[in-house]
TORVEXVO-76752 format. One line per 4 residues: number of its first residue (from 1); their letters; for each residue x, y, z of N, C-alpha, C. Coordinates in nm, 3 decimals, decimal comma. Layout:
N
NUM = a = X:Y:Z:X:Y:Z:X:Y:Z | ...
end
This chain:
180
1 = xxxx = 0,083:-0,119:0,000:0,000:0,000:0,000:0,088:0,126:0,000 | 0,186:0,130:0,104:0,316:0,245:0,088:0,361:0,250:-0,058 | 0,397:0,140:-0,172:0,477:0,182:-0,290:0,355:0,195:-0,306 | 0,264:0,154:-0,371:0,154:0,241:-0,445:0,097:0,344:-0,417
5 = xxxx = 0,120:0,427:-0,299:0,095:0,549:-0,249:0,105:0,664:-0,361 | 0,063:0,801:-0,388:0,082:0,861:-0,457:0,062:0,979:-0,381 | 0,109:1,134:-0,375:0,116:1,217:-0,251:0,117:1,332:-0,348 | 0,060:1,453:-0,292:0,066:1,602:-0,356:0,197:1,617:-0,328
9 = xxxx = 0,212:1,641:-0,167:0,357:1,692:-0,116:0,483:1,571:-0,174 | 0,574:1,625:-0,221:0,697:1,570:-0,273:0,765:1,518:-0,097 | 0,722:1,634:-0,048:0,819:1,559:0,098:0,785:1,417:0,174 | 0,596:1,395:0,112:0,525:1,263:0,165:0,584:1,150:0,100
13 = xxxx = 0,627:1,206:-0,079:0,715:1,057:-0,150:0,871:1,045:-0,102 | 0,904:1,141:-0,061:1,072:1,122:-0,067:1,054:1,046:0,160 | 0,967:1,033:0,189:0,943:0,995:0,335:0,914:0,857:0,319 | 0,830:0,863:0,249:0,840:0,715:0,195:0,895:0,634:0,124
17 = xxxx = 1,003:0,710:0,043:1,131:0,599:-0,046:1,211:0,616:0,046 | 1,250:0,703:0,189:1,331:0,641:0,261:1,273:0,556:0,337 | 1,147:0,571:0,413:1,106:0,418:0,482:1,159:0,283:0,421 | 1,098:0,270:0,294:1,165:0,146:0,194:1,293:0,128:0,190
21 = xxxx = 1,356:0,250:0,176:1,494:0,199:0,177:1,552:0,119:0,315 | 1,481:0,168:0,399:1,542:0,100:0,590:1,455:-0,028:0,542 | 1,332:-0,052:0,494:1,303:-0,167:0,484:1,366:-0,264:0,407 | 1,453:-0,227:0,275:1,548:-0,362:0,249:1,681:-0,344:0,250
25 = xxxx = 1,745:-0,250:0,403:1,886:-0,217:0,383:1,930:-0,236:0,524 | 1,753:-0,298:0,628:1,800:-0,270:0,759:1,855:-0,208:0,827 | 1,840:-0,101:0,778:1,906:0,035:0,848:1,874:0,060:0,964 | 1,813:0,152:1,063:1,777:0,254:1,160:1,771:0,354:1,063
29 = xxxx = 1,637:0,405:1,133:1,676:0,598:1,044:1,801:0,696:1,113 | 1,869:0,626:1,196:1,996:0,732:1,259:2,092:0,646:1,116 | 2,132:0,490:1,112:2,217:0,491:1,051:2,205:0,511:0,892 | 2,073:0,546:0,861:2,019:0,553:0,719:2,103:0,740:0,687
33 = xxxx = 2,063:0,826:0,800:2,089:0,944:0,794:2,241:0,977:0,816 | 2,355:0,856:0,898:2,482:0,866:0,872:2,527:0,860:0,777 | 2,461:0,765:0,644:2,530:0,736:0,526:2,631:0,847:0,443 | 2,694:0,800:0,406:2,773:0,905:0,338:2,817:0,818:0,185
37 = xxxx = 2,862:0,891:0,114:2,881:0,829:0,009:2,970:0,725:-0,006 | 3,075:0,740:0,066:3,230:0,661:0,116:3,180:0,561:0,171 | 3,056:0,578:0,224:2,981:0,396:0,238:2,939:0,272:0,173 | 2,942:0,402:0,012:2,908:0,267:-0,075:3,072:0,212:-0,129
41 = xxxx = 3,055:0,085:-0,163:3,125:0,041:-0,203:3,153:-0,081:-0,281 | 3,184:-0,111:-0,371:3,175:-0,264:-0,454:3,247:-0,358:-0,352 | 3,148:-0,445:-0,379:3,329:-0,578:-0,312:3,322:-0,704:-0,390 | 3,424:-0,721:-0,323:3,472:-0,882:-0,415:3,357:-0,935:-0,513
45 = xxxx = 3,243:-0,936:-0,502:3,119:-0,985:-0,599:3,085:-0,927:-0,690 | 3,146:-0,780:-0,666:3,079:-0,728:-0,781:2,979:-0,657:-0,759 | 2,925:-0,691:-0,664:2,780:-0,619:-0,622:2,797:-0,472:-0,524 | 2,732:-0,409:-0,485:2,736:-0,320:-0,455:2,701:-0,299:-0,294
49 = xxxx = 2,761:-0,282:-0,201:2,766:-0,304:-0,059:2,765:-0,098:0,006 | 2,653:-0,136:0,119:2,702:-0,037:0,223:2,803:-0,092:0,313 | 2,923:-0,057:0,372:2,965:-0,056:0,453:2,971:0,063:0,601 | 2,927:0,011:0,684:2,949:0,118:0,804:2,930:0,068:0,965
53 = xxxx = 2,924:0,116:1,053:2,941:0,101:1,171:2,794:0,147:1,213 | 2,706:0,066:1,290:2,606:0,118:1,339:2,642:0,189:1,448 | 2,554:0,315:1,525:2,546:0,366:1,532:2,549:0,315:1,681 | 2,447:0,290:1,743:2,390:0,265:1,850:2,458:0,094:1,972
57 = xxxx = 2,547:0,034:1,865:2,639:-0,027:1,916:2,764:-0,046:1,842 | 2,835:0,041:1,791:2,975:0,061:1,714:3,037:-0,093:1,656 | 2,913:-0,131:1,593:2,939:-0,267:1,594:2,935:-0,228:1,359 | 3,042:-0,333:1,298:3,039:-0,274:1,136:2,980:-0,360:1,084
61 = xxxx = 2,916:-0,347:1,009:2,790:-0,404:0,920:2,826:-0,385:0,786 | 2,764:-0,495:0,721:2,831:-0,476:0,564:2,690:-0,511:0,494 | 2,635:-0,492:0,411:2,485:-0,492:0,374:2,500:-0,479:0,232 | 2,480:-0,599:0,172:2,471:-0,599:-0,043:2,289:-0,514:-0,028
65 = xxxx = 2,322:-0,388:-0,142:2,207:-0,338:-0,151:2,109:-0,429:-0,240 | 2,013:-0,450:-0,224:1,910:-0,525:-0,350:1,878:-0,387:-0,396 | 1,808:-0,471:-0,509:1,768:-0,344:-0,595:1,680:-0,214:-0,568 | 1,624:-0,237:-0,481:1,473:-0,118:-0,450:1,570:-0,037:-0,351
69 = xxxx = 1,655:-0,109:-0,246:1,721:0,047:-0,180:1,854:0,087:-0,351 | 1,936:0,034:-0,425:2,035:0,124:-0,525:1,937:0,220:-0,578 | 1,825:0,150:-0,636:1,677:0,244:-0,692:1,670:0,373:-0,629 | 1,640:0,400:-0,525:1,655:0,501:-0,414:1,744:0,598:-0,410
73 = xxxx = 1,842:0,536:-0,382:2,004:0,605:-0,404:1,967:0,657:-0,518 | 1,962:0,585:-0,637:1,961:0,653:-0,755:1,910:0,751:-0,789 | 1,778:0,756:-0,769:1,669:0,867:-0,770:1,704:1,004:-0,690 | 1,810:0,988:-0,546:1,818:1,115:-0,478:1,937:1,130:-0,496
77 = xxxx = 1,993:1,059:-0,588:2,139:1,127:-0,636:2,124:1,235:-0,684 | 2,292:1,326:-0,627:2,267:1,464:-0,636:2,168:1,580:-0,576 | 2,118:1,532:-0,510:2,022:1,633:-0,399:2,053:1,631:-0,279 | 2,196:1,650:-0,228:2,228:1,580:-0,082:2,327:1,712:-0,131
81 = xxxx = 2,369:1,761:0,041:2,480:1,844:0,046:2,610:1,790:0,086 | 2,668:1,817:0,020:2,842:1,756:0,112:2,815:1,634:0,057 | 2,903:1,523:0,114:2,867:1,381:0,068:2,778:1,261:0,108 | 2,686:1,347:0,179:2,531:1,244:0,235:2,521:1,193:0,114
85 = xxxx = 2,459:1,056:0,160:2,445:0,951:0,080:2,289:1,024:0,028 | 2,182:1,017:0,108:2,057:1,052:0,125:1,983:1,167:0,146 | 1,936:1,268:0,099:1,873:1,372:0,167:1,731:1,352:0,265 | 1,805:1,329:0,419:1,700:1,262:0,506:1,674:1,387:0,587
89 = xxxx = 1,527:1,419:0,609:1,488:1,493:0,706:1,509:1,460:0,807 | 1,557:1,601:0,961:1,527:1,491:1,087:1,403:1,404:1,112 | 1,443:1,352:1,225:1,378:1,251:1,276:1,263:1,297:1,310 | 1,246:1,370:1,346:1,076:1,416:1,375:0,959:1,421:1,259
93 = xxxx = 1,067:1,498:1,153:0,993:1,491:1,023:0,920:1,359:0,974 | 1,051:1,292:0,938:1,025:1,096:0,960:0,918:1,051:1,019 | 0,935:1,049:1,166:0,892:1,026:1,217:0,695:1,073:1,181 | 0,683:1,201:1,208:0,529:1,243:1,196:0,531:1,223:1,029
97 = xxxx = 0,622:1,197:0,948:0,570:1,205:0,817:0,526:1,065:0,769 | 0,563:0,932:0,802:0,577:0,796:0,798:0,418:0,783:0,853 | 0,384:0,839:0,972:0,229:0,825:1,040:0,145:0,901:0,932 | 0,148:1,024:0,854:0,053:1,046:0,762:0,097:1,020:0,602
101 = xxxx = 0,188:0,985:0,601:0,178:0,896:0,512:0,113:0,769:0,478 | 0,131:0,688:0,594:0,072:0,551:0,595:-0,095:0,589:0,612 | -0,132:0,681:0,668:-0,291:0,715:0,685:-0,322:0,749:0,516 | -0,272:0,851:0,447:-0,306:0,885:0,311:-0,297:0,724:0,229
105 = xxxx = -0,227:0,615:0,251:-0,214:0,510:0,166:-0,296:0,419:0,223 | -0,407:0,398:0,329:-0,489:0,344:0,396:-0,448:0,264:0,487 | -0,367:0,271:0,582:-0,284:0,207:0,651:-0,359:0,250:0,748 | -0,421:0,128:0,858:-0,493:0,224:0,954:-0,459:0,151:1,112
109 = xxxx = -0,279:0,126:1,094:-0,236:0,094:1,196:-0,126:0,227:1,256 | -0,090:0,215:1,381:0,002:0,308:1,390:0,136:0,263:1,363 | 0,212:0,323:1,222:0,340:0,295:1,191:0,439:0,400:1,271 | 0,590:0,300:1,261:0,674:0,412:1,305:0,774:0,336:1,254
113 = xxxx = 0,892:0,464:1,256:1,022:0,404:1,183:1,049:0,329:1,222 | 1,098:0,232:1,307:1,110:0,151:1,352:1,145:0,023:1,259 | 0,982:0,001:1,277:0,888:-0,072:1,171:0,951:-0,171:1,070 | 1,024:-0,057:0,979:1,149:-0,067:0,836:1,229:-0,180:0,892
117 = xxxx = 1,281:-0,189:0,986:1,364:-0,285:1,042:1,305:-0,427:1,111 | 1,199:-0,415:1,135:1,113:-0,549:1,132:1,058:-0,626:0,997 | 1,032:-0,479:0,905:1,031:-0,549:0,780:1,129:-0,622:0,743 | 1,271:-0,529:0,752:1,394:-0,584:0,690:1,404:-0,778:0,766
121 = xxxx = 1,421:-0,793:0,841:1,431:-0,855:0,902:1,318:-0,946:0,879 | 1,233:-0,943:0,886:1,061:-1,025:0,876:1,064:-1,096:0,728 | 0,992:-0,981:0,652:0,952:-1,018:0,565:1,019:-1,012:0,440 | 1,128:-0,939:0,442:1,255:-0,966:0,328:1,315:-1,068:0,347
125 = xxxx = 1,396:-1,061:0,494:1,452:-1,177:0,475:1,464:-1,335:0,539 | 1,375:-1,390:0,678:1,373:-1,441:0,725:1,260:-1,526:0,635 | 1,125:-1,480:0,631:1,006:-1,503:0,558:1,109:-1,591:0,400 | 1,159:-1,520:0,367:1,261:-1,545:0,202:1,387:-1,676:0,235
129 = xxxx = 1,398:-1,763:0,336:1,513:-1,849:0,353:1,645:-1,773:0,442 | 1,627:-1,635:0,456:1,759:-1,616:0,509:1,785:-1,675:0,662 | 1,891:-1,738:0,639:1,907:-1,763:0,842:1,924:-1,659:0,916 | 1,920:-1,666:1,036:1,893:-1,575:1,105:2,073:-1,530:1,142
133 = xxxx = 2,166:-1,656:1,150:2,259:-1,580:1,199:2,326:-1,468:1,076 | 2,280:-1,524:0,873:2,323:-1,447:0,838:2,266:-1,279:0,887 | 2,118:-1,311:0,953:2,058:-1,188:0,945:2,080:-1,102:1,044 | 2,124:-1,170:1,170:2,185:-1,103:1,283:2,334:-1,015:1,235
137 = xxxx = 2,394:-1,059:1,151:2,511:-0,982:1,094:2,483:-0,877:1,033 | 2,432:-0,879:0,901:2,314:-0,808:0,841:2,340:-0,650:0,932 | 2,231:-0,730:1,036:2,167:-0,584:1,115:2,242:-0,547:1,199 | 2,378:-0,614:1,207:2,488:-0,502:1,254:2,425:-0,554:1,431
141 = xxxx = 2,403:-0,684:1,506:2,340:-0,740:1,599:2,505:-0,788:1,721 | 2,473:-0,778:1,811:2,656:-0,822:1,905:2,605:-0,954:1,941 | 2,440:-0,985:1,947:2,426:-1,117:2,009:2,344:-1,186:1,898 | 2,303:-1,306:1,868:2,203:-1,303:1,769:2,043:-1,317:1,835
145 = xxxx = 2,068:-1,284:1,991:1,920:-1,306:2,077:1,886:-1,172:2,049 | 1,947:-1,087:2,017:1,891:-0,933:1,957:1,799:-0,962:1,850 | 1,846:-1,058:1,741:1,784:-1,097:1,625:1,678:-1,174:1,665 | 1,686:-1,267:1,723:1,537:-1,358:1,769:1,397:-1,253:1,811
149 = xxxx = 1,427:-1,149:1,864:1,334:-1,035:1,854:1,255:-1,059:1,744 | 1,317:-1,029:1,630:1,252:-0,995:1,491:1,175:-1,143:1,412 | 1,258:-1,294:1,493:1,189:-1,385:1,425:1,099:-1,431:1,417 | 1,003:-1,319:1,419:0,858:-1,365:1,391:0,761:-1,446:1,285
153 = xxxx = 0,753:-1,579:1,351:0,816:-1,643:1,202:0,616:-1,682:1,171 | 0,585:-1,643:1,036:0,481:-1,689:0,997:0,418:-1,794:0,940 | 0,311:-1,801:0,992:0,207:-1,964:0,954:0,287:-2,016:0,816 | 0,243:-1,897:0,708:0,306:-1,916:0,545:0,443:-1,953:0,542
157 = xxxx = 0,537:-1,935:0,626:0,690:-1,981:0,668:0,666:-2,087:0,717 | 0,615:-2,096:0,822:0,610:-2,270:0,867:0,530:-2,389:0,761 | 0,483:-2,330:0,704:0,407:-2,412:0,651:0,534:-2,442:0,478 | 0,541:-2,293:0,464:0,666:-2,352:0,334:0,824:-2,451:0,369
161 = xxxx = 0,859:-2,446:0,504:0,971:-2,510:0,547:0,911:-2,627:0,562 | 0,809:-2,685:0,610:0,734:-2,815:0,577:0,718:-2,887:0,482 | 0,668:-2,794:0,377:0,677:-2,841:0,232:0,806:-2,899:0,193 | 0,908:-2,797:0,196:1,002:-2,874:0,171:1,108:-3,006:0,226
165 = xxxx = 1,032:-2,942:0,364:1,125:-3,070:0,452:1,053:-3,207:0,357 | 0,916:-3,177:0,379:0,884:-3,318:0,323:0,897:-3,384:0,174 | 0,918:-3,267:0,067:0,983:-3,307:-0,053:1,110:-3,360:-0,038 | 1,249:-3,327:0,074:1,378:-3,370:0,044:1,366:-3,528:0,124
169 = xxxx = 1,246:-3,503:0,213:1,287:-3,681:0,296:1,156:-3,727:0,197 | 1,090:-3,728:0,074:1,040:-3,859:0,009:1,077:-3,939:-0,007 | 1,169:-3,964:-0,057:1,240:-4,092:-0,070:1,261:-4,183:0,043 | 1,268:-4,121:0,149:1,331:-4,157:0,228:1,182:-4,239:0,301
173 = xxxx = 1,102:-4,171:0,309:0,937:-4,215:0,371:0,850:-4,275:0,283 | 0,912:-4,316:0,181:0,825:-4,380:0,072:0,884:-4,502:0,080 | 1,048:-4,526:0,081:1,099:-4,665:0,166:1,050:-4,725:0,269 | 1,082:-4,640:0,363:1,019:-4,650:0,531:0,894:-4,704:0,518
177 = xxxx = 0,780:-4,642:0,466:0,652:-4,672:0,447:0,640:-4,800:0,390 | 0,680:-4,849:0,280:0,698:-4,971:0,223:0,716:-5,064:0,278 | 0,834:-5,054:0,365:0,865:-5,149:0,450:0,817:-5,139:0,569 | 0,699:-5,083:0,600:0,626:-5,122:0,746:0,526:-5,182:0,700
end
């Protein structure tokens, strides 16, 4: 409902391509607003990596962008002063702009930044096969019981890790079965 949003105010869309971006870059909006350009960086893959130090436990995090946060970047390239990665309003802005935003796109829960990082975590990548300890790294985590927070793991998840458990042991229960 957020990407299909459409807004008079330019400040309601650019509030909401940074929400998205914390949602597949696992950011914080403090370390979304540290970015600097010297953060991006290629590595060994080829692919395109933030590197940086979170914020809130000086702990370094290395994060391959997928496509919808480079998208982002791309779009607010060149509208940043000095070498911000992002042109991010403070936090207050964010903050009260993310709550009427999500009301204009029919969202009729109370969002908060936050949020982006439960997505990241939820439904990008845990929901999608990622393990958790890659995901505790990810989010820049010192324990991975920080990460168990976020593993809120859904019916549609349990039910797809089932599926497959039971496709790789067929063979195996179609013997078994036979022979009882």
């Amino acid at each position: 409902m957020l990407i299909n949003g459409t807004f008079k105010k330019k400040s309601y869309e650019q509030i909401r391509d940074l929400f998205i971006f914390c949602c597949f870059s696992g950011l914080s909006w403090r370390d979304m607003y540290n970015l600097t350009t010297d953060n991006l960086q290629t590595s060994f893959d080829g692919h395109l990596w933030i590197k940086t130090n979170r914020q809130k436990t000086g702990t370094e995090t290395n994060i391959r962008l997928l496509d919808t946060a480079k998208r982002i970047i791309e779009k607010y390239s060149g509208m940043t002063e000095g070498n911000k990665l992002l042109p991010v309003p403070c936090y207050a802005n964010c903050r009260h702009g993310i709550k009427a935003v999500a009301k204009l796109c029919g969202i009729n829960k109370n969002v908060c930044w936050h949020q982006s990082r439960h997505s990241y975590a939820t439904t990008i990548y845990l929901s999608n096969g990622v393990p958790i300890e890659t995901l505790s790294k990810l989010m820049g985590h010192t324990s991975i019981r920080s990460t168990q927070i976020y593993a809120k793991i859904t019916a549609e998840k349990v039910g797809n890790d089932l599926e497959n458990l039971s496709k790789q042991i067929e063979s195996m229960e179609s013997f078994i079965c036979n022979a009882i």
